[in-house]
VOTISE-915248 format. One record per residue (C-alpha): residue in three letters; x, y, z. Coordinates in steps of 0.5 Angstrom, whole numbers, padded with zeros to 4 digits, always signed. Each point is the difference from the previous one (the first is absolute). Layout:
ALAXYZ;...
END
This chain:
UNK+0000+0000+0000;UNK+0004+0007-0002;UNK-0003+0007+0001;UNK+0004+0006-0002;UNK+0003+0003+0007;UNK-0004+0007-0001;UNK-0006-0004-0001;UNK+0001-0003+0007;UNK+0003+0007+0004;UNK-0006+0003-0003;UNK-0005-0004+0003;UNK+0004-0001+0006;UNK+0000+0007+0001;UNK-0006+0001-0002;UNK-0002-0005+0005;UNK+0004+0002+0006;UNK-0004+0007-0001;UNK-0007-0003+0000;UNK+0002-0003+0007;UNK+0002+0006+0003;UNK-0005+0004-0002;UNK-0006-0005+0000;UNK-0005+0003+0005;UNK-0005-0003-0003;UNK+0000-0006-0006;UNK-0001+0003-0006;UNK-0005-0006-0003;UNK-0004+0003+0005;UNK+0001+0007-0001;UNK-0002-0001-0009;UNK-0006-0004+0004;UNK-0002+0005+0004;UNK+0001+0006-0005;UNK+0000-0002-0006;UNK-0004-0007-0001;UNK-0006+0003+0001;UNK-0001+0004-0008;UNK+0007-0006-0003;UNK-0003-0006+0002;UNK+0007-0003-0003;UNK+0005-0002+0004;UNK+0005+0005+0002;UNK+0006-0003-0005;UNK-0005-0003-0006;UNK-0002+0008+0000;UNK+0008+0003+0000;UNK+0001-0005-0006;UNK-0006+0003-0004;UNK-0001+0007+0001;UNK+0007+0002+0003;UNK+0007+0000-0003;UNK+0007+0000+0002;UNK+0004+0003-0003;UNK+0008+0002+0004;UNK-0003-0002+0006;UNK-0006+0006-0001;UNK-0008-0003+0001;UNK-0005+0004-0005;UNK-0006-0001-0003;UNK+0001-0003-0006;UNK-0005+0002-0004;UNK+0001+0008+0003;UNK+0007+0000+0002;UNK-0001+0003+0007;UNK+0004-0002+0006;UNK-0004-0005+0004;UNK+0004+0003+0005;UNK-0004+0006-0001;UNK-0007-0003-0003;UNK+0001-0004+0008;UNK+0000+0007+0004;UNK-0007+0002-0001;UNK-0003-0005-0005;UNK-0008+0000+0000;UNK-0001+0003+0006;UNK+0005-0005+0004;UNK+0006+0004+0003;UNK+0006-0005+0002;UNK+0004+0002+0005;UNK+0008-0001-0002;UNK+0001-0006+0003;UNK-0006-0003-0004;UNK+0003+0002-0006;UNK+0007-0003+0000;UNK-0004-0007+0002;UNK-0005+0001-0006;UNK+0006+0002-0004;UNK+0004-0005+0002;UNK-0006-0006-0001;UNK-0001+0004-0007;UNK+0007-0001-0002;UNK+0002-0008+0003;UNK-0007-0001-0004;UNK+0003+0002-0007;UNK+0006-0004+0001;UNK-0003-0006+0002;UNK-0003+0000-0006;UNK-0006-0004+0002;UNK+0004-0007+0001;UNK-0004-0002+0006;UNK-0007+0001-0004;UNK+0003-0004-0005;UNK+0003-0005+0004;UNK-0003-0001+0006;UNK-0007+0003+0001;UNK-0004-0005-0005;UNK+0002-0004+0007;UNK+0001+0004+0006;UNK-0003+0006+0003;UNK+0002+0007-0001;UNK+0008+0001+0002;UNK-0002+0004+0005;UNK-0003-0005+0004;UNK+0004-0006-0003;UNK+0006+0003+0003;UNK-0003+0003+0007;UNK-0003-0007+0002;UNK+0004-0005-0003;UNK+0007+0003+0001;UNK+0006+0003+0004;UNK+0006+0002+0000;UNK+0005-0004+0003;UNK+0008+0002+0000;UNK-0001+0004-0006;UNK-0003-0005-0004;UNK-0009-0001-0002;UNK-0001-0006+0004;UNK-0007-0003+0000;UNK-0003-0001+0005;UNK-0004-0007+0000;UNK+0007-0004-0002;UNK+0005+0005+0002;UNK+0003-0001-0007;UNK+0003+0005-0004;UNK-0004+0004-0005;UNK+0005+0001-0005;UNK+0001-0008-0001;UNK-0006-0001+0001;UNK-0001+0004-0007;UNK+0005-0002-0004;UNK-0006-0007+0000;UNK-0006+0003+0001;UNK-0004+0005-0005;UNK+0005-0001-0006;UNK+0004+0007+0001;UNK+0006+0002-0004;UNK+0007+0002+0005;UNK-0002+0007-0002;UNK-0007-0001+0002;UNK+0001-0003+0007;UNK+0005+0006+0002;UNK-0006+0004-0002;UNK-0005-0004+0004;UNK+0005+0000+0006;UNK+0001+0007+0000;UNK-0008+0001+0000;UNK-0002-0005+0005;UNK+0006+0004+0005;UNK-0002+0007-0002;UNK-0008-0004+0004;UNK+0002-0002+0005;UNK+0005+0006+0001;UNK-0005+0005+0000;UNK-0005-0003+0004;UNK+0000+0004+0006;UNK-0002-0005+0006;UNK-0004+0003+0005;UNK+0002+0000+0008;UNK-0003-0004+0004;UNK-0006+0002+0004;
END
């Protein structure tokens, strides 16, 4: 399995961002305020309607920044915080290019949940949770992906489970 190196300290950047700043999951904040009029999930809606483009998001059929259609946008008004997880969800979602739709989810629910309810991460590595056994291998005999298509699969199903905010205790 080869990826370029810029590839994976972007994402690992791009990861370690989201985790500092994750005060809220950004699956939850598109849900919130956005699912109600996009009724796509927050991915499938990046690679249709947005572009990237130099690591700037725009509309691809205006050309405006998502980062300023997402400051007031129909009436919604994002707190910056939101923003950069939206961006940050829009963006991983055009560079996944849709791989779990095609490969997983004619099987498995949406990766979101898939990722949250059935995996963990375990020195570094997406374990599953029932067997324990390492996702990674596991893919190289399920579903039919290519390397390129695993690496892509293992960077998603990290940025779920990285991105989920755990709840304290009550």
């Amino acid at each position: 399995m080869r990826t370029p190196l810029g590839v994976l300290a972007m994402i690992s950047i791009l990861l370690a961002s989201l985790q500092a700043q994750a005060q809220e999951d950004p699956h939850s904040i598109y849900e919130r305020r956005c699912h109600t009029c996009h009724v796509e999930h927050g991915a499938d809606l990046a690679r249709q309607k947005f572009k990237l483009d130099n690591d700037v998001l725009t509309v691809a059929r205006t050309g405006a920044r998502v980062e300023v259609l997402l400051r007031k946008h129909h009436g919604v008004t994002l707190p910056v915080e939101e923003t950069a997880a939206l961006l940050a969800l829009f963006k991983s979602g055009i560079h996944w290019a849709g791989v779990y739709q095609r490969l997983c989810a004619r099987c498995h629910e949406k990766a979101v949940g898939f990722a949250r309810e059935r995996l963990l991460l375990r020195d570094g590595q997406i374990v599953s949770r029932k067997t324990g056994g390492e996702v990674g291998a596991l893919l190289t005999k399920h579903g039919g992906a290519t390397d390129a298509e695993i690496t892509t699969l293992l960077e998603m199903l990290r940025y779920q489970l990285v991105t989920e905010v755990k709840k304290p205790p009550e």
